[in-house]
C-alpha positions in Angstrom: 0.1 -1.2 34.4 0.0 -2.3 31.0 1.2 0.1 28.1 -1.4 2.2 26.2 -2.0 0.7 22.4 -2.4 3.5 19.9 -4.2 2.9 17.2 -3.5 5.3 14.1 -5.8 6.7 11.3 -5.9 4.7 8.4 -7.0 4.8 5.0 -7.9 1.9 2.1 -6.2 1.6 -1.5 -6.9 -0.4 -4.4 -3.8 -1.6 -6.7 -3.2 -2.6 -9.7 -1.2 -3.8 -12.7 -1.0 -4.8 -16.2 0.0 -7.3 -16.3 0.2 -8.5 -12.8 2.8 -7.9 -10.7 4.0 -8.5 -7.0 3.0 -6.0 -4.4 5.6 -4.5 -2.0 4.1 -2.0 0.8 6.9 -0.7 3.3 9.4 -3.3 2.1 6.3 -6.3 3.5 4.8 -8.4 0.4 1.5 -7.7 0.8 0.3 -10.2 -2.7 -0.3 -9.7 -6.1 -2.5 -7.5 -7.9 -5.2 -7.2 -8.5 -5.6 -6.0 -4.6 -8.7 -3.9 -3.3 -9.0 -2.2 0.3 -5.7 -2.6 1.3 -5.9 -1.0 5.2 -2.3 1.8 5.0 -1.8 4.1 8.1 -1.6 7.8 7.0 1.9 9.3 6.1 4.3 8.2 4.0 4.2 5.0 2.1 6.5 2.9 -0.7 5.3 0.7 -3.0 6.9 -1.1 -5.4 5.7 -3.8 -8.0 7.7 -6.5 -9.3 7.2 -8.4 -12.0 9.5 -11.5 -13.0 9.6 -10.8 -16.7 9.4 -7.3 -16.5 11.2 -5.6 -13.6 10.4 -3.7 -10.9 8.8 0.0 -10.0 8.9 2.2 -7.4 6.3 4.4 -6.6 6.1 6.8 -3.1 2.8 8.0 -1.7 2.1 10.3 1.4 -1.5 9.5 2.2 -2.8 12.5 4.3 -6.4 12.4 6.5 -8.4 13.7 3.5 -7.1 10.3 1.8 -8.8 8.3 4.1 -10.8 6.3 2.3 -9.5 6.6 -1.3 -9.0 4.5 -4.1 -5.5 4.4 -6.4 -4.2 2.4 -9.3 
């Protein structure tokens, strides 16, 4: 018998920066900005953008099922 996959609800984001910065999503480099439909299962999420002259920020998001589908920057 092989094990059921589950598949969970996802939503897409768009990110950005000025100027451009490094994209960190869950502690996985995911590129740098600009970055459109980014695919993010629902719940709980940390971004962070890095920027070698200017540092790094930390952002949390907890996308919920009516985000599904929305955009943020």
């Amino acid at each position: 018998m092989t094990p059921d996959q589950i598949e969970f609800p996802k939503g897409a984001i768009a990110l950005n920066a000025t100027p451009w910065a490094e994209v960190w999503v869950d502690g996985e480099k995911i590129g740098d900005t600009p970055i459109g439909n980014y695919q993010l299962t629902l719940g709980p999420h940390d971004f962070v953008f890095r920027h070698p002259d200017l540092g790094e920020q930390r952002h949390m998001r907890d996308c919920h099922a009516q985000d599904a589908g929305a955009t943020q920057r």
